[in-house]
C-alpha positions in Angstrom: 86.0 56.6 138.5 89.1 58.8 139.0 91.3 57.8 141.2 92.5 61.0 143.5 94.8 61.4 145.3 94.5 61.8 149.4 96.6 64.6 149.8 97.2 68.6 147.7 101.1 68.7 147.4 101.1 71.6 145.4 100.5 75.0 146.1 99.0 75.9 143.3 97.0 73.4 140.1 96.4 74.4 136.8 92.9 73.8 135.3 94.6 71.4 133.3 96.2 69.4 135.7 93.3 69.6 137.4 91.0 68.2 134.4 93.6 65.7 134.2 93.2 64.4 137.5 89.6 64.1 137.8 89.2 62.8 134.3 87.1 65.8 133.5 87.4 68.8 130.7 88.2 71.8 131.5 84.9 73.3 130.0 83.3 71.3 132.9 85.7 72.8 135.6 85.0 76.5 134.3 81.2 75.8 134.2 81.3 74.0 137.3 82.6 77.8 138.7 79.4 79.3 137.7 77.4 76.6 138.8 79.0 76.3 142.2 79.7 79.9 144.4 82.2 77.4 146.7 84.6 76.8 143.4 86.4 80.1 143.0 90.1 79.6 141.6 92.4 82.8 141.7 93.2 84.3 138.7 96.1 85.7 137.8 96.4 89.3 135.8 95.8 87.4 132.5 92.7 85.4 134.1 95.0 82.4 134.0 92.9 80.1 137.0 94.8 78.8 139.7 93.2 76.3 141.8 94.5 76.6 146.1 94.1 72.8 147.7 91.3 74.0 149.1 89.6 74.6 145.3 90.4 71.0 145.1 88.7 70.2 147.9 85.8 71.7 146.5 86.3 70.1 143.0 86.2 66.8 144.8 82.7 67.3 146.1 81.4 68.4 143.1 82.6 65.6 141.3 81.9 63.1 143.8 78.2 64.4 144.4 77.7 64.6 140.0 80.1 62.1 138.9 80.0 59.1 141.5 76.8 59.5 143.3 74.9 60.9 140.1 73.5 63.9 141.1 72.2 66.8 138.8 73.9 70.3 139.2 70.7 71.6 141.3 70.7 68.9 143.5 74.2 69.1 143.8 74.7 72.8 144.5 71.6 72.3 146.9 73.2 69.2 148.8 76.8 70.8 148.7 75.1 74.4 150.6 72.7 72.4 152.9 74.9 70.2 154.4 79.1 70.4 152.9 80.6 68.2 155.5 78.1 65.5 155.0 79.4 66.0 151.6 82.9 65.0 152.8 81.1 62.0 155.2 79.8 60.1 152.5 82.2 60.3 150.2 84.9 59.4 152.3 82.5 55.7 153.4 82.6 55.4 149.7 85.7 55.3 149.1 87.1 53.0 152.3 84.3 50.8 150.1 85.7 51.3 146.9 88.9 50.2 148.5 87.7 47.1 151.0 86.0 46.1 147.5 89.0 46.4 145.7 91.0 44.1 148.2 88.3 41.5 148.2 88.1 41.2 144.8 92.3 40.9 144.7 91.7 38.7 147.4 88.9 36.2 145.3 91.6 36.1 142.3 94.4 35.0 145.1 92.2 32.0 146.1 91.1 31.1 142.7 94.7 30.9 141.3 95.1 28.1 144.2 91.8 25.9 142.9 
């Protein structure tokens, strides 16, 4: 699993950056577009895809609905339109357990260094 960052600090991502930080090609970002009416990057003259913090956003969604939890693009797309910010819900609790997991485990190889 990717670890992303909390916060956009840039204005503007390229798709590779982007592919870069969700450990993702950028095929997958570009057919994710299609797939997804929510991911729209600008494009500049030359079609060059810019992607806004709130594409990332988006990308993080879609990746966290087909990537962590394992969904299929149509149930996906359908879960992302009926309900976005339960979307957002879910995947935040996954993460604060990702993380309290995380510390435990550190936590277990602390104590066993002791024994």
């Amino acid at each position: 699993m990717a670890t992303l960052p909390t916060e956009w600090t840039k204005r503007y991502y390229s798709i590779g950056e982007v592919a870069e930080i969700f450990q993702v090609n950028t095929s997958t970002l570009r057919f994710w577009e299609k797939e997804f009416p929510e991911l729209h990057p600008k494009k500049n003259e030359r079609g060059v895809r810019k992607y806004t913090p709130e594409n990332m956003e988006a990308v993080r969604r879609i990746y966290h609905l087909v990537k962590e939890r394992g969904f299929t693009l149509k149930g996906a797309r359908q879960k992302y339109k009926d309900n976005p910010t339960d979307v957002v819900q879910t995947e935040d609790v996954v993460r604060r357990l990702l993380k309290i997991k995380g510390d435990m485990e550190s936590l277990k190889k602390q104590l066993d260094s002791f024994k």
